[in-house]
MARBA-3410 file (N, C-alpha, C, O; in Angstrom, 1 decimal):
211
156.6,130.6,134.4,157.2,131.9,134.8,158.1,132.3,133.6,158.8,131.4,133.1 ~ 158.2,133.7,133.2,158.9,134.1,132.2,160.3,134.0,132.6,160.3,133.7,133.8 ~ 161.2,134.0,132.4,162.6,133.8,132.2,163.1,135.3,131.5,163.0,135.5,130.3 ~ 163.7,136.3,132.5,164.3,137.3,132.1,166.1,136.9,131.8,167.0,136.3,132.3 ~ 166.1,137.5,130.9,167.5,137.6,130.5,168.4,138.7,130.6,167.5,139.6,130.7
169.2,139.1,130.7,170.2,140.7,130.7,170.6,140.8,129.1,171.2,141.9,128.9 ~ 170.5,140.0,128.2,170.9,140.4,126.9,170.0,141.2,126.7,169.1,141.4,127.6 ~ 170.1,142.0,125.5,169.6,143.3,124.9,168.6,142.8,123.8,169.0,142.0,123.0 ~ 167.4,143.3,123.9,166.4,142.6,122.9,166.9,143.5,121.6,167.0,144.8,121.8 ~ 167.3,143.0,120.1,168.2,143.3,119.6,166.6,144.2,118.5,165.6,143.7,118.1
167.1,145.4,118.5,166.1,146.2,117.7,165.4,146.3,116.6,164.3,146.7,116.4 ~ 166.7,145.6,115.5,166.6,145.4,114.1,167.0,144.6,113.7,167.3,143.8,114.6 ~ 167.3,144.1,112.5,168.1,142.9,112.3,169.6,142.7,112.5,170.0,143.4,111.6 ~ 170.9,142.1,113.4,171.9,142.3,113.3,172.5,141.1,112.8,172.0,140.0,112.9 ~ 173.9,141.2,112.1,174.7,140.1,112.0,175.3,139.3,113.1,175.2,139.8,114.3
175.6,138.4,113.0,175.9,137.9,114.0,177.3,138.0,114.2,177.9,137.4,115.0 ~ 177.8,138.6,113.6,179.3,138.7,113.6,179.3,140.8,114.5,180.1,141.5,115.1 ~ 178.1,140.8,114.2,178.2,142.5,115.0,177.6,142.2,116.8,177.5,143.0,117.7 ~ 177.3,140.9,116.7,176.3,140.8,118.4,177.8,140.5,119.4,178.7,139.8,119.0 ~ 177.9,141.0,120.4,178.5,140.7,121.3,178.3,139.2,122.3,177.7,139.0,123.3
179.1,138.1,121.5,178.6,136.8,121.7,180.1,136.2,122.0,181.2,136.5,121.8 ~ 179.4,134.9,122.8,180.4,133.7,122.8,180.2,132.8,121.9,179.2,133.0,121.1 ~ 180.9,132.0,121.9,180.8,131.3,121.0,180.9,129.5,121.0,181.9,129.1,120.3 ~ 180.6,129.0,121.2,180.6,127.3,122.1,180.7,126.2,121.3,179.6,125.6,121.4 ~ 181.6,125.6,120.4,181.5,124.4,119.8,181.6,123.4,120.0,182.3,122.9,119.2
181.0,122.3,121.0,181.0,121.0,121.1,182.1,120.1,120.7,182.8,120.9,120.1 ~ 182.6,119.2,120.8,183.3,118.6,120.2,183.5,117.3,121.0,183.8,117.2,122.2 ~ 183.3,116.2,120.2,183.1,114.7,120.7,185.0,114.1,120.2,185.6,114.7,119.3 ~ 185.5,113.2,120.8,186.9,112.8,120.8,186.5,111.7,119.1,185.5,111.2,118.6 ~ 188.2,111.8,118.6,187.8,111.5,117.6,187.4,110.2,117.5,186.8,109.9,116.5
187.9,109.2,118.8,187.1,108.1,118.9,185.1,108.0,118.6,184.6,107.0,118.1 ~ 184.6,109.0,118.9,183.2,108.9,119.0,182.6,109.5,117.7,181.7,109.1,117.0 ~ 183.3,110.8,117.8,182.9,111.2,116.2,182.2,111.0,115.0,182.9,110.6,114.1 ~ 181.0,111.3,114.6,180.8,111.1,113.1,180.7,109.4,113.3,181.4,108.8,112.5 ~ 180.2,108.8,114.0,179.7,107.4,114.0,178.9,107.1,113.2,178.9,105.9,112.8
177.7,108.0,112.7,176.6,107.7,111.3,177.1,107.5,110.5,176.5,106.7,109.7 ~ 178.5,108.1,110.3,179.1,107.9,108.8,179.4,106.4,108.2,179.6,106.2,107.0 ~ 179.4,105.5,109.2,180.0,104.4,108.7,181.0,103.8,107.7,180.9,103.1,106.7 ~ 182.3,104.6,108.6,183.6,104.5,108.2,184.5,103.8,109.4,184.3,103.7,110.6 ~ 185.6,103.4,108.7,186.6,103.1,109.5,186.9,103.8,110.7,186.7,105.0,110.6
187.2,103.5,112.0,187.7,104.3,113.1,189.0,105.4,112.4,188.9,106.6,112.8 ~ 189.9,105.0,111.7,190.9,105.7,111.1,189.9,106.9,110.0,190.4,108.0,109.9 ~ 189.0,106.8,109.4,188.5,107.7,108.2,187.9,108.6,109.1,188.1,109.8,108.9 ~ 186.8,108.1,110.3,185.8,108.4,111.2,186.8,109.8,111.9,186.2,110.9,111.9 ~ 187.7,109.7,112.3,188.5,110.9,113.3,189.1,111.4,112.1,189.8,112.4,112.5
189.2,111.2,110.6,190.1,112.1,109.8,189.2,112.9,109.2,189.6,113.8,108.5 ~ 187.6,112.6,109.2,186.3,112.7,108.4,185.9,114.4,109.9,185.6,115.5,109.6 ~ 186.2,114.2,111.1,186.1,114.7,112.3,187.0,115.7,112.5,186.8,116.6,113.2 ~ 188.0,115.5,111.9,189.1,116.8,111.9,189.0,117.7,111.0,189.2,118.9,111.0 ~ 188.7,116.6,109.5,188.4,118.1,108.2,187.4,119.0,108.7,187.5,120.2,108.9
186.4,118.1,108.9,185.1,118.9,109.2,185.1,120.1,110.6,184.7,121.2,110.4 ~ 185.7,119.8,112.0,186.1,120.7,112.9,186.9,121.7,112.4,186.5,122.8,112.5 ~ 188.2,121.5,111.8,189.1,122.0,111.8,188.3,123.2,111.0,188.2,124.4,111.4 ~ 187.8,122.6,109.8,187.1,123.4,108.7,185.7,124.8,109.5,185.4,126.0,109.1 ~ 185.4,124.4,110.2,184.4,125.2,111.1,185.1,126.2,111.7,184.9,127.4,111.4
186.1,125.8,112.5,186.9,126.4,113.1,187.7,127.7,112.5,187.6,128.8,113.0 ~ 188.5,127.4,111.3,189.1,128.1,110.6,187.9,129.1,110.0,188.6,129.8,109.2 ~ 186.7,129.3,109.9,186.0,130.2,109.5,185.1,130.9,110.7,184.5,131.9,110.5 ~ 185.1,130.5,111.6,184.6,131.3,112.7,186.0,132.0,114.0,186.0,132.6,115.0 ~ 187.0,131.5,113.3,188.2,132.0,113.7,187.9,133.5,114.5,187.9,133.6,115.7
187.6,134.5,113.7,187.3,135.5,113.7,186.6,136.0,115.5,187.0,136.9,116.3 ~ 185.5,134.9,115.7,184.7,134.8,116.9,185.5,134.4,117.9,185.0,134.3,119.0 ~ 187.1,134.0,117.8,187.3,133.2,118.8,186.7,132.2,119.8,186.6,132.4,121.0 ~ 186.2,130.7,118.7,185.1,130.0,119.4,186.0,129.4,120.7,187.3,129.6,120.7 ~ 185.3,128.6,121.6,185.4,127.7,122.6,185.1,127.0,122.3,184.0,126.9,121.7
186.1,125.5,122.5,186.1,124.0,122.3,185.5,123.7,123.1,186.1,123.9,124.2 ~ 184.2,123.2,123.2,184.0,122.1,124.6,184.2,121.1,124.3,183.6,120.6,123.4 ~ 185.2,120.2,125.1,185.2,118.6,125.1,185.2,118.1,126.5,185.0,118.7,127.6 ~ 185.3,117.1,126.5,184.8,116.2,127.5,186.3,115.2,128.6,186.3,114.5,129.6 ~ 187.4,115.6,127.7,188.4,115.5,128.3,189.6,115.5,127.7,189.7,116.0,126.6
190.8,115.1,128.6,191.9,115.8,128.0,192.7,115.4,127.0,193.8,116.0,126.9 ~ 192.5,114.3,126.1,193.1,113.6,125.0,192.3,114.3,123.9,193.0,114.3,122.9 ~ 191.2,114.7,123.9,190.2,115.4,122.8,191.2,117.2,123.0,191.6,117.8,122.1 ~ 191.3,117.5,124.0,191.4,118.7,124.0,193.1,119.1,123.7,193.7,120.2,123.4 ~ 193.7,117.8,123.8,195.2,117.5,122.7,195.5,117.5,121.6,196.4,117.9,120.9
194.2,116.6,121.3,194.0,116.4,119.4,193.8,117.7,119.0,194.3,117.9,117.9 ~ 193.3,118.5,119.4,192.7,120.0,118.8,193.4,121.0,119.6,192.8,122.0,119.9 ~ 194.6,120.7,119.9,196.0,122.0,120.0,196.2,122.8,118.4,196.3,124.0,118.2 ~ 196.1,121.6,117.6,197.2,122.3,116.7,195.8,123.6,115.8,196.2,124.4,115.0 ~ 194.6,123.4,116.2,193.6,124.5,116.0,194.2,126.1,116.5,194.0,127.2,116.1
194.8,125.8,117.3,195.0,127.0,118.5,194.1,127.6,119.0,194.2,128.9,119.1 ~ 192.8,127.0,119.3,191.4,128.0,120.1,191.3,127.5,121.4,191.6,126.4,121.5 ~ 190.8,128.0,122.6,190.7,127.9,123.8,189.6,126.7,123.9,188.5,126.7,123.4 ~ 190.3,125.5,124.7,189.4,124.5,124.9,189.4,124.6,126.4,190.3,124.7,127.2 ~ 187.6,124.3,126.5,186.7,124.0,128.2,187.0,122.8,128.2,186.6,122.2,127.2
187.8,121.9,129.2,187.5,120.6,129.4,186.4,120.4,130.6,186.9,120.6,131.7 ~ 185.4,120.1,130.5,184.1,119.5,131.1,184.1,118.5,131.5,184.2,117.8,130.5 ~ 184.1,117.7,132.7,184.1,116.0,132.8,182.8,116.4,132.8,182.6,117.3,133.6 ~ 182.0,116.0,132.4,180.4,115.6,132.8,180.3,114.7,131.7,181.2,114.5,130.9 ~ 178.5,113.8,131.8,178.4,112.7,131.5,177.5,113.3,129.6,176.4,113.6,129.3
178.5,113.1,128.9,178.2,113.6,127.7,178.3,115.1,127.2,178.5,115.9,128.2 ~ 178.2,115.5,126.1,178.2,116.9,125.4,177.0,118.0,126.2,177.1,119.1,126.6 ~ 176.1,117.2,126.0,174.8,118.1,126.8,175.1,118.9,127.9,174.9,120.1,127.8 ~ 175.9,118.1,129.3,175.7,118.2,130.3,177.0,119.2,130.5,177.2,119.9,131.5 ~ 177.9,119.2,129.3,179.4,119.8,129.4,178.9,121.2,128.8,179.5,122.2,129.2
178.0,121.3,128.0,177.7,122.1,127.2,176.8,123.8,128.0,176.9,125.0,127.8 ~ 176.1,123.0,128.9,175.4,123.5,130.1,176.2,123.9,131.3,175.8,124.9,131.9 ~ 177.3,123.3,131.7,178.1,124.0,132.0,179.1,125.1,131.8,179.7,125.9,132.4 ~ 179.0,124.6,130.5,180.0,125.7,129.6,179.5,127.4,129.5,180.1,128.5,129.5 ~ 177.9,126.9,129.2,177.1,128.2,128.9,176.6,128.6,130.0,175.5,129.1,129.9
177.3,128.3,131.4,177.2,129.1,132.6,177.7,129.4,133.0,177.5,130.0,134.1 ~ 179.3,129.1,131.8,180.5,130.1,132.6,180.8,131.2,131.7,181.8,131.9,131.8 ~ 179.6,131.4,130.3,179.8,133.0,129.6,179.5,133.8,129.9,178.4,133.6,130.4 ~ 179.9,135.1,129.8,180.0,136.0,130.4,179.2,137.3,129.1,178.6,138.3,129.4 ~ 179.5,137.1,128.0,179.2,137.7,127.1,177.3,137.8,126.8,176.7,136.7,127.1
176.6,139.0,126.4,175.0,138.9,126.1,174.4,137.6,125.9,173.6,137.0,126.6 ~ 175.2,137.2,124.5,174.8,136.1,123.6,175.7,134.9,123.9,176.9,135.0,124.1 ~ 175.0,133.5,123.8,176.1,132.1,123.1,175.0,131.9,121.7,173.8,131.8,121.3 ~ 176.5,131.8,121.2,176.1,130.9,119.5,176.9,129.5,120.1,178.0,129.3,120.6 ~ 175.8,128.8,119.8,176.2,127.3,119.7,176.5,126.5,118.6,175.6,126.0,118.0
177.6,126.5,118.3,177.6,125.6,116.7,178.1,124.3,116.7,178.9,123.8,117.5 ~ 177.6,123.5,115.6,178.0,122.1,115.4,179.1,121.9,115.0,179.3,122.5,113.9 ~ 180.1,121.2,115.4,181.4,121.0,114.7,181.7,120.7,113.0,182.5,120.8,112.2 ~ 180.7,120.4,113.3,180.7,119.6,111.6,179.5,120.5,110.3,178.9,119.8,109.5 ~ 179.6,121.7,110.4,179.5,122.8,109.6,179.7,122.4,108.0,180.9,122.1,107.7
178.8,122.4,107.1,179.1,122.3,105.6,179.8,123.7,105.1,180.8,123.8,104.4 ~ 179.0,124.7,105.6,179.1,126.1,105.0,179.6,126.9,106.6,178.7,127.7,107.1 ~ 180.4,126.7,107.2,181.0,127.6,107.9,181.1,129.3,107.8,180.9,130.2,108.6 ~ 181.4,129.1,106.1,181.8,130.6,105.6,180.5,131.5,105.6,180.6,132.7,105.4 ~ 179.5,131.1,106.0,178.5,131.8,105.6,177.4,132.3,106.9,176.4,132.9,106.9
178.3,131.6,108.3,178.0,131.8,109.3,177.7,132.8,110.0,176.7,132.8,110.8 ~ 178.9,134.1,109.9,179.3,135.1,110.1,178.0,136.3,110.1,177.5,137.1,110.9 ~ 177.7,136.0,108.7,176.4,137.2,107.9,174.9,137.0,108.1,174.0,137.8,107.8 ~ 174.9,135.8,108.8,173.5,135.2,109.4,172.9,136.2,110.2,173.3,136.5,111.3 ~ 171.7,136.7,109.6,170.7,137.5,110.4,169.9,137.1,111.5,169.4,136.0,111.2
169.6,137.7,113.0,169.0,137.6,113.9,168.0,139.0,114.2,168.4,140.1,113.8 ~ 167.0,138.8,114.9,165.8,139.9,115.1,165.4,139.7,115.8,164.4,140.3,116.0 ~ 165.8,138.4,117.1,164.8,137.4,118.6,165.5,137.2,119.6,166.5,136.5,119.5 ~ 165.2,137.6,120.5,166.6,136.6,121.5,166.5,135.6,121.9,166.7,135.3,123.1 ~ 166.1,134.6,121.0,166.4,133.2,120.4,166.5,132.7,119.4,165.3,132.7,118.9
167.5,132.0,118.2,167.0,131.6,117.3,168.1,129.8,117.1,169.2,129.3,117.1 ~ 166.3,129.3,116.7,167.1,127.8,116.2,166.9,128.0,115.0,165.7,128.2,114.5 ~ 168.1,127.9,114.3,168.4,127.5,112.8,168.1,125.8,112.5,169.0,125.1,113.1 ~ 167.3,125.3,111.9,166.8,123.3,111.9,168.6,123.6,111.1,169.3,124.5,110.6 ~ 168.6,122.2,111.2,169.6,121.0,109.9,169.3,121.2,108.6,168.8,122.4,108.5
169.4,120.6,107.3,168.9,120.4,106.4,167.8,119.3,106.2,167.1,119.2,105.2 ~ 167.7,118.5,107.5,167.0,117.3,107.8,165.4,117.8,108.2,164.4,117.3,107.8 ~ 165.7,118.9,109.2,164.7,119.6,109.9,164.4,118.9,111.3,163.3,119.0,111.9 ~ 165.8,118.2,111.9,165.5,117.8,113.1,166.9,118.4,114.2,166.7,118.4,115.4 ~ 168.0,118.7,113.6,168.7,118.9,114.3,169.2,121.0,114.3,168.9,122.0,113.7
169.9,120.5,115.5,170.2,122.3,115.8,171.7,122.4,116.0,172.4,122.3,117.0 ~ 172.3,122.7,114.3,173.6,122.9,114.2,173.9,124.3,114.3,175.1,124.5,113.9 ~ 173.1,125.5,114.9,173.5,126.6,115.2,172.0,127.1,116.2,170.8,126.8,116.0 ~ 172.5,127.7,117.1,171.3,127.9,118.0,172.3,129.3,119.1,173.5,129.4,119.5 ~ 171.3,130.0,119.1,171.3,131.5,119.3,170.4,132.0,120.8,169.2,132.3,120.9
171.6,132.0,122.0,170.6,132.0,123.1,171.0,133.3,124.0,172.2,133.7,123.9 ~ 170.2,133.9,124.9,170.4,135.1,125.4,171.7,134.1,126.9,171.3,133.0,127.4 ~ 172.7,134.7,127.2,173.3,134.5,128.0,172.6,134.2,129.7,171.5,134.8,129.5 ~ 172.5,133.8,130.9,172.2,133.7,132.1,170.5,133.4,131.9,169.7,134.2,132.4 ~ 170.1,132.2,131.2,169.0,131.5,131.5,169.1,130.1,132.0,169.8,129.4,131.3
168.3,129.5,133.1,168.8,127.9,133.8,168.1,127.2,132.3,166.9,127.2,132.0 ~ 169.1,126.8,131.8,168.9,126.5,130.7,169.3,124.7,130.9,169.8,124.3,131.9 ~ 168.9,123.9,129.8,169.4,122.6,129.7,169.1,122.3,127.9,168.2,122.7,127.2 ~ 170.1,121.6,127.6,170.4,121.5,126.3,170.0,119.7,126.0,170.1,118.7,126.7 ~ 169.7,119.9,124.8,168.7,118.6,124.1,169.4,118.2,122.9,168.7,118.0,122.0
170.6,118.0,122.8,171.0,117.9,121.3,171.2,116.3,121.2,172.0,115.8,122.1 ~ 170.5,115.5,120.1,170.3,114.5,119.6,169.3,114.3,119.0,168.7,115.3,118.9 ~ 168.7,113.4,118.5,167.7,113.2,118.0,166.3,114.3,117.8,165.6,114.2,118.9 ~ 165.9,115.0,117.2,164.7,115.9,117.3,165.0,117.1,118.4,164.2,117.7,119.2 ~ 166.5,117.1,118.2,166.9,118.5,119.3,166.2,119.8,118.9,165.7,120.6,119.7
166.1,120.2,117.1,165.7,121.5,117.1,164.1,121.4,117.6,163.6,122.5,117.9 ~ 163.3,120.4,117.7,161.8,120.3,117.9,161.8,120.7,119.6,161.0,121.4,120.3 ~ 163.2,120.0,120.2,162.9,119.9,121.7,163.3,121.8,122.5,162.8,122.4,123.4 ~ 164.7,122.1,121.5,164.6,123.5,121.8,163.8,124.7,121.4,164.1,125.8,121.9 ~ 162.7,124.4,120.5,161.7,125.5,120.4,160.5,124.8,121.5,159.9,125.5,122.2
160.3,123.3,121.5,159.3,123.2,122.6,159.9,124.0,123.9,159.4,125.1,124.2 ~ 160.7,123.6,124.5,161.4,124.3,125.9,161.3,125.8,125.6,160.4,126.4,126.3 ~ 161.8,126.5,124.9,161.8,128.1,124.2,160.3,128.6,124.6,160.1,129.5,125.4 ~ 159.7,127.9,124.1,158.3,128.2,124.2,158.0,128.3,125.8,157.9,129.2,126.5 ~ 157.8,127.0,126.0,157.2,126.5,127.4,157.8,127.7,128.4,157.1,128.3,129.2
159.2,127.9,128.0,159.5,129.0,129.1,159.4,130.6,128.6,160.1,131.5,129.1 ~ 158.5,130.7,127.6,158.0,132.1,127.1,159.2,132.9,127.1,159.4,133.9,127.9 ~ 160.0,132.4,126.0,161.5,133.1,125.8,161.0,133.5,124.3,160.3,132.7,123.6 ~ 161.2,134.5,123.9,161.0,135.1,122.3,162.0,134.2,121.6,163.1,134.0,122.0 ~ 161.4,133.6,120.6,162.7,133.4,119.4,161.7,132.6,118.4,160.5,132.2,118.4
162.8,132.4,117.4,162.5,132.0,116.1,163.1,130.9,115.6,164.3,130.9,115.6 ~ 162.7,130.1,115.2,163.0,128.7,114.2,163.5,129.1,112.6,162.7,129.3,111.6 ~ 164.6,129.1,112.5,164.7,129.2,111.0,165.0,127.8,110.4,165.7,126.9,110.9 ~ 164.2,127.8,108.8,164.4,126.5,108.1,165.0,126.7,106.7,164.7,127.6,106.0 ~ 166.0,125.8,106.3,166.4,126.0,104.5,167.4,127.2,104.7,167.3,128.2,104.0
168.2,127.2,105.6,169.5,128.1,105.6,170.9,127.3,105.4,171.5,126.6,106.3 ~ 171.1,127.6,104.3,172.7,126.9,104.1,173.7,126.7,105.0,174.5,125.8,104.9 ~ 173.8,127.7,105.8,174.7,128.0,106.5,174.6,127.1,107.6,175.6,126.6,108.1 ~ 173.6,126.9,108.0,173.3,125.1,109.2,172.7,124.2,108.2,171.5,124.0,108.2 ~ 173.4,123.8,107.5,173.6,122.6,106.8,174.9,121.9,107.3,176.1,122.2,107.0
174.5,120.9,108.1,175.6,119.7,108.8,175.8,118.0,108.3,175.3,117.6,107.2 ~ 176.5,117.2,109.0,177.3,116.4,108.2,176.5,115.8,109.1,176.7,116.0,110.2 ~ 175.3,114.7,108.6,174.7,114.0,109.4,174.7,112.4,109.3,174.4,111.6,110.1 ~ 175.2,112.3,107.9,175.6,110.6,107.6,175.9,110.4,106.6,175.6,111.2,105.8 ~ 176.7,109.5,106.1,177.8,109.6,104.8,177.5,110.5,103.7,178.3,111.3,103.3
176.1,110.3,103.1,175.5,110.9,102.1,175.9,112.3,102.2,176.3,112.8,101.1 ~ 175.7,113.0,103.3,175.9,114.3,103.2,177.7,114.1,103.3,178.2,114.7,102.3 ~ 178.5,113.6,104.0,179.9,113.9,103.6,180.4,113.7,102.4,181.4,114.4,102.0 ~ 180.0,112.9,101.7,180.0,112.6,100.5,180.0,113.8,99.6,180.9,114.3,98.9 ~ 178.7,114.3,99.6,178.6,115.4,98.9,179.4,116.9,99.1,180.0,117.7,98.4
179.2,116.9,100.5,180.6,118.1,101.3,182.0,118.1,100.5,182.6,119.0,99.9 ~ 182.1,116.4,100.7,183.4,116.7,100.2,184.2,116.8,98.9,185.2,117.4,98.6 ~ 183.0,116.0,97.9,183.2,116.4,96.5,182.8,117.6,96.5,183.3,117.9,95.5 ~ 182.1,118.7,97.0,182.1,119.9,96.6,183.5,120.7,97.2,184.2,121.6,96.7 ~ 183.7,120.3,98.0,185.4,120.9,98.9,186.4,120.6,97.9,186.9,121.6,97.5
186.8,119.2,97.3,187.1,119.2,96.3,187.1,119.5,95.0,188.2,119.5,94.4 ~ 185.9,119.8,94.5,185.8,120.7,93.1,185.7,122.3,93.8,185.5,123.3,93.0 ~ 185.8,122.6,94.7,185.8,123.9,94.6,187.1,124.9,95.3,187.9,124.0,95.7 ~ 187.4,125.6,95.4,188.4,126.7,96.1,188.9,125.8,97.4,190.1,125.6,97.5 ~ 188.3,125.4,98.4,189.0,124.9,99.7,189.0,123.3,99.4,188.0,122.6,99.1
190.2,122.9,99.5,190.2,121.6,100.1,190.0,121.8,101.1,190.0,122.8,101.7 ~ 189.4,120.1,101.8,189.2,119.1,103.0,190.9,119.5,103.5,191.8,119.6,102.7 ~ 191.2,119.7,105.3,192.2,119.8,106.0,192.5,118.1,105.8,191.8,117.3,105.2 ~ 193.7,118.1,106.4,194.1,116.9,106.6,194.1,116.6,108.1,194.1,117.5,108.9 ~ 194.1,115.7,108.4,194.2,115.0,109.7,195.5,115.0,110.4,196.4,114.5,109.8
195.6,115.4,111.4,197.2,115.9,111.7,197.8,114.5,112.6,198.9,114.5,113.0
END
């Protein structure tokens, strides 16, 4: 059965910074954080704060929502000053699904905390009322673009962007898979922080510090 939505099937191409959206960022405690990285528990939550903080401060503009999963994560990320959902449910998925049943706005943009190119999030073109942007890997969905009020369930881990255009599909929702966009390029295991962060350092923004 099709799955109608009340969002507005968008005519032309719009920014995403012009769509009438929420905005939902995940966020795992810095205990859990960036565990691929294979770093110290001390580097691991300071590796978790540049990179959030860093997301954050460029989607500012959107006024995102923190989702976490409880109230020591949603302490650590006071000094952001953005509105955090505390969700008790059993992981990010299930908090996440809840979260995007309490928006109210056409659109949720779902983004990954851990954003290489945040700055470039803003100007990202849409034409579907769906779109998964892949990783740089081509398995994950560090930004995903969904019409508000669908019984939706969220797949993020392993081969999430494969599992959210299978489901997309299956439930005959329009949208689009985008691949090789900079702007969902995420921090998926040291290699890539590595490189993030010597580019943060040779270029205009330093890496935040860890508060």
């Amino acid at each position: 059965m099709r799955v109608i939505s009340a969002a507005p099937k968008v005519a032309h191409m719009a920014r995403l910074r012009d769509l009438d959206l929420t905005v939902l960022i995940p966020v795992k405690s810095p205990q859990l954080g960036k565990s691929r990285l294979k770093l110290s528990s001390v580097e691991r939550a300071d590796a978790s704060w540049t990179l959030v903080s860093n997301t954050v401060h460029h989607l500012a503009s959107l006024h995102p929502i923190l989702v976490v999963n409880d109230h020591a994560t949603a302490t650590w990320l006071e000094p952001l000053g953005q509105t955090c959902w505390i969700v008790a449910a059993s992981g990010l998925n299930d908090s996440l699904a809840e979260a995007y049943r309490q928006c109210r706005s056409p659109w949720v943009l779902v983004a990954h905390s851990d954003l290489a190119n945040p700055e470039l999030v803003l100007d990202l073109e849409t034409d579907a009322i769906a779109t998964v942007w892949r990783d740089q890997h081509g398995d994950g969905t560090p930004l995903f673009l969904l019409p508000a009020g669908l019984e939706w369930t969220f797949r993020y881990g392993p081969h999430s962007s494969s599992h959210h255009d299978a489901d997309l599909t299956d439930a005959e929702i329009d949208h689009v898979v985008r691949d090789g966009v900079p702007a969902a390029t995420d921090i998926d295991n040291l290699a890539d922080y590595i490189v993030w962060h010597q580019r943060k350092m040779e270029g205009a923004e330093a890496p935040s510090i860890n508060p």
